[in-house]
Each structure stands twice: as structure tokens, then as C-alpha cells.
N, C-alpha and C positions, 0 to 999 in steps of 0.2 A: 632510232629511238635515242633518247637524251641520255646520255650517262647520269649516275646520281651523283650527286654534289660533289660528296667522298673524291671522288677520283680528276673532278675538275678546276678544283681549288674556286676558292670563291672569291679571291682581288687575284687577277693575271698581270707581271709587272713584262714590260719589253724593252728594252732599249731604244733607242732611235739617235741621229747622230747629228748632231745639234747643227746649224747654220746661222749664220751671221747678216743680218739685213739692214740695210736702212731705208723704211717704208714712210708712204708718206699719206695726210689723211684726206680721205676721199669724201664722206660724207656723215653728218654726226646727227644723232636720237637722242631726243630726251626722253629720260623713263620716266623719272622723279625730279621734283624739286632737288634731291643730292644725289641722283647719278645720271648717267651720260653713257650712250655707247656711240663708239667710234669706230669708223671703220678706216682699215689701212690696205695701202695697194702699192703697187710701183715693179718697176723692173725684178726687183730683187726677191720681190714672193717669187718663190716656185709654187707652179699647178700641181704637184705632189704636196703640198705640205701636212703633215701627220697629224691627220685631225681622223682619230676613230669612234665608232659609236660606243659610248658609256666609257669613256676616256674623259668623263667629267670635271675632275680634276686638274686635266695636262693643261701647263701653264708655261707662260714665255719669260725670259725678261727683259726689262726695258729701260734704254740707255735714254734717258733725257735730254733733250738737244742744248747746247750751252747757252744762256740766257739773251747772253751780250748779242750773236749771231745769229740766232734760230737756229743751227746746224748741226745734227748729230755726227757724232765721231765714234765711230766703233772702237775700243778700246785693240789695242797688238794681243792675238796670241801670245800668253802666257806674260803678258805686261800688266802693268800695275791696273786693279779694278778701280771703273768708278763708279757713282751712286746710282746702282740698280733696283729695282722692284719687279718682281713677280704677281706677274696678273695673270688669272685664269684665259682660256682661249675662249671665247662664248660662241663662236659659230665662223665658221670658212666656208664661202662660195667658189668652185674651183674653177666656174666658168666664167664669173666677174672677176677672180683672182682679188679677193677680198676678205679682209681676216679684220673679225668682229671682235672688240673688246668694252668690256663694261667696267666704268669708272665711279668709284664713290669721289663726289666733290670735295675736296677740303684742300685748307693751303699749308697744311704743315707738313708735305712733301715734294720732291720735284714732281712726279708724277701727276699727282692730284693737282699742282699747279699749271701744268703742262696742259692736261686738261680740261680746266677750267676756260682755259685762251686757246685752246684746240681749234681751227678752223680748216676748210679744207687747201692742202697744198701743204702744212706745217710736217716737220718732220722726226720721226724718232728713231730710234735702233731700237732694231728686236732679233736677242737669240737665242737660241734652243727651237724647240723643247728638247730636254736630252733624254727624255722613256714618257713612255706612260702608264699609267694603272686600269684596266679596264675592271669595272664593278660587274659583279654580277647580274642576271637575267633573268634566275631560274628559282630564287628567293621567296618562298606566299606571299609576304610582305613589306613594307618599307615604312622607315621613320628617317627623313630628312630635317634637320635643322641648319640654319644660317643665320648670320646676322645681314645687312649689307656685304660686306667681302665677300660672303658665302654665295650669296645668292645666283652670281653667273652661274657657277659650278652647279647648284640645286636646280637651277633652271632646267639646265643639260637635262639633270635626270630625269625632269618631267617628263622632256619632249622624248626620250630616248627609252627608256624602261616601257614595257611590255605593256601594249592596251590593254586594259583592266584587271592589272594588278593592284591591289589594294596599295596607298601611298596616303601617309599622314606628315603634312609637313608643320611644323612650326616655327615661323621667321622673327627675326627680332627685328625689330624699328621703327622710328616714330611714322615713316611713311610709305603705309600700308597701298600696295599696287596689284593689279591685277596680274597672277602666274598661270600658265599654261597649262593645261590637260583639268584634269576632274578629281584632282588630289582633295582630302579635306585638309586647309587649311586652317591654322591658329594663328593671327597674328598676336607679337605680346611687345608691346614697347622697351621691354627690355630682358636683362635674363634675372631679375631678380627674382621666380618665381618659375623658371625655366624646369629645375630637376625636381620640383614638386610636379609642374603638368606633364611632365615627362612618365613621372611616380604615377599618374591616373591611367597609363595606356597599357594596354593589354602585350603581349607579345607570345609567340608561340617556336617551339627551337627551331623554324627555320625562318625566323626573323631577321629583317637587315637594317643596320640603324649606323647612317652615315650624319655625322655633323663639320661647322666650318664656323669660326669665331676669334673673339679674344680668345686670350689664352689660358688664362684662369679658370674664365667661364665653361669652355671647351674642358678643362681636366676634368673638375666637380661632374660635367655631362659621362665622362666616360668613363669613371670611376662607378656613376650610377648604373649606365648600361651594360660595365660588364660583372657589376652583381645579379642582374638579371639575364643576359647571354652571352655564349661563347664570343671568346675576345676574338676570334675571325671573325666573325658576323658583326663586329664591332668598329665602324672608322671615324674617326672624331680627331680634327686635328686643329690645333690655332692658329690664325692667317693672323694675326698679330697681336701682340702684347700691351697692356695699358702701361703708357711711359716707357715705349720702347722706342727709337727711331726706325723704320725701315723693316725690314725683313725679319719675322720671326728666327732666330737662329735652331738650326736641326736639332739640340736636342731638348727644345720647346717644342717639337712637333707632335711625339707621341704621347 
């Protein structure tokens, strides 16, 4: 028998002990017109790499290869960083030894540029993950929100979360694509109207309302959700900043 909530905690965090690769790309998906998933393989995956169910969130990062060369260079233990980005994991095949990542296209970072000219054979650096957060299972219900950044992560949850748990998602973007499972979807071209549609949906105390955005937009959401539920039952965090370069900084997260 399941224990009740109470005693299982409802985000599980673990460790895990990061690794250092230089992977290279195998074969690349259009999704959209502005994103891309890419898949990377090479000597240096390990067939154990920490990929768990509803470990939605766990994310890598990724060393861009230098322009002039094509050639990633993993930075020395404990030597000077260079321009990294964290991207969600969106799927690992451990028998093709193949680790899926989904890219929004734009050129105002290495990353995004990287992947725009991604072909297969080109090369990057990927390390970590160093933990990850398993979401809960056991939840009545769910409210997913994303923008593009979000979306690998939200994806996860579709395919992962419990068949026929109730799952309301709403994504932002101008290009609206078909998502997994039997969720009801809302798409909304942006968030200027996000914590109003939000304000129309029911929820009840063992509700789960996870989100993933800008960072502004993301606060406003979870300032909303946690006047209507307990702030555990609450994850909403910003995958990046309007006018920020690069990486949300940690204490933009909560």
C-alpha cells in the first residue's frame, strides 16, 4: 500500500556525481520552425547515464565547441569557466547510447548558434548532471506551464506521469505543436494573460502546479499559485531572464 503523501515528501532531491564528456552529434529532428532536437553519442556517454523517471527537470551543461576549430575543450578541474548553458535532458536511449536534447533556435547564444549549424559528427562538451529532482506521482492532479525553454522538461511529464491522471497544461508560443498523452491543452502566444487563465482553473489541496519560463513571468505565476496552494505543491522556476545573457543566476530561481 502507498504511504500517504505526508511521509513521502512530494519533490525527492539526490545527488549524483557529475561526469565530463565530449559527445558528438548523431542525428537531428525538427520539431518546429524554432526548435531542434539533437541527439549526441560517442565513446564518452556512459550506458549508466542518470536519466530517472519524472526527473523532468535534470539538466546538463554544455561546453560549446570553439568557432574557429569545431572542437570542444572541456574546461581543467577547478580552472577558469567557460560560456556554458544548461539544457534540460529530453530523453536517453541506453541501448543506442544516445542522449536527446531540445534546442530553441536563436543566435544570441553559443548554444543556440551551435545548433542552428549542428550536423551530424559536430562536437560539444557535456557535464553533469550533478542531482536530480524526482516530481511526484501520487498527486489528483497537474497544471504544467512552459514557454519554449520549458517545454522538453513539460514534455517529460506527459510521457512520465501516471496514465489517467488529470494534466492541464498551458504553453506559451507563437508555434503551437502537437504534445504527448491526452493532457488538455491551452496554448497562449504569450504570458500576457497567463495568471488570469491560470485565475480560471479549479484546483483542489492535492493539487500539483509545476511551471518553467522567463523569469519575471514565472515569479507573477507563482506568487499566484501559492495563494491558492501549499508552496510544496508549488514548482515554478525561470529558465531565463528578459536581458539577461546566459544562465539564469540561482537566486532568480525561486
Amino acid at each position: 500500500m502507498a504511504k500517504p503523501f505526508e511521509d513521502r515528501g512530494l519533490i525527492r532531491r539526490e545527488p549524483r556525481t557529475p561526469r565530463r564528456r565530449v559527445l558528438r552529434v548523431t542525428r537531428v529532428e525538427e520539431l518546429s520552425p524554432t526548435m531542434r532536437r539533437i541527439w549526441l553519442g560517442g565513446d564518452d556517454l556512459e550506458a549508466d547515464f542518470p536519466f530517472s523517471p519524472l526527473g523532468a527537470t535534470d539538466h546538463i551543461k554544455l561546453v560549446p565547441p570553439d568557432p574557429a576549430t569545431g572542437r570542444a575543450e572541456l574546461p581543467p578541474p577547478g580552472g577558469p569557466r567557460p560560456d556554458m548553458r544548461d539544457y534540460t535532458v529530453r530523453r536517453f536511449d541506453p541501448v543506442a547510447k544516445e542522449l536527446a536534447l531540445d534546442f530553441v533556435l536563436h543566435s544570441h547564444g553559443p548554444a543556440g548558434r551551435w545548433a542552428i549549424d549542428a550536423v551530424p559528427g559536430a562536437e560539444i562538451g557535456v557535464l553533469g548532471p550533478r542531482g536530480t529532482q524526482i516530481y511526484p506521482d501520487f498527486c489528483s492532479d497537474y497544471l504544467l506551464v512552459a514557454d519554449e525553454t520549458g517545454l522538453p522538461a513539460l514534455e517529460r511529464f506527459l510521457e512520465e506521469l501516471p496514465a489517467g491522471v488529470p494534466i492541464r497544461v498551458i504553453a506559451l508560443g507563437a508555434s503551437p505543436r502537437g504534445l504527448p498523452g491526452d493532457a488538455e491543452v491551452t496554448w497562449l502566444p504569450d504570458a500576457t494573460t497567463l495568471v488570469t487563465t491560470v485565475a480560471g482553473l479549479p484546483f483542489g489541496p492535492e493539487s500539483f502546479a509545476w511551471g518553467a519560463g522567463e523569469t519575471g513571468e514565472m515569479r507573477e505565476l507563482r506568487t499566484h499559485l501559492r495563494s491558492r496552494l501549499d508552496a510544496e505543491r508549488v514548482s515554478v522556476r525561470g529558465y531565463w531572464k528578459q536581458g539577461h545573457a546566459g544562465n539564469v543566476p540561482r537566486e532568480e530561481e525561486d
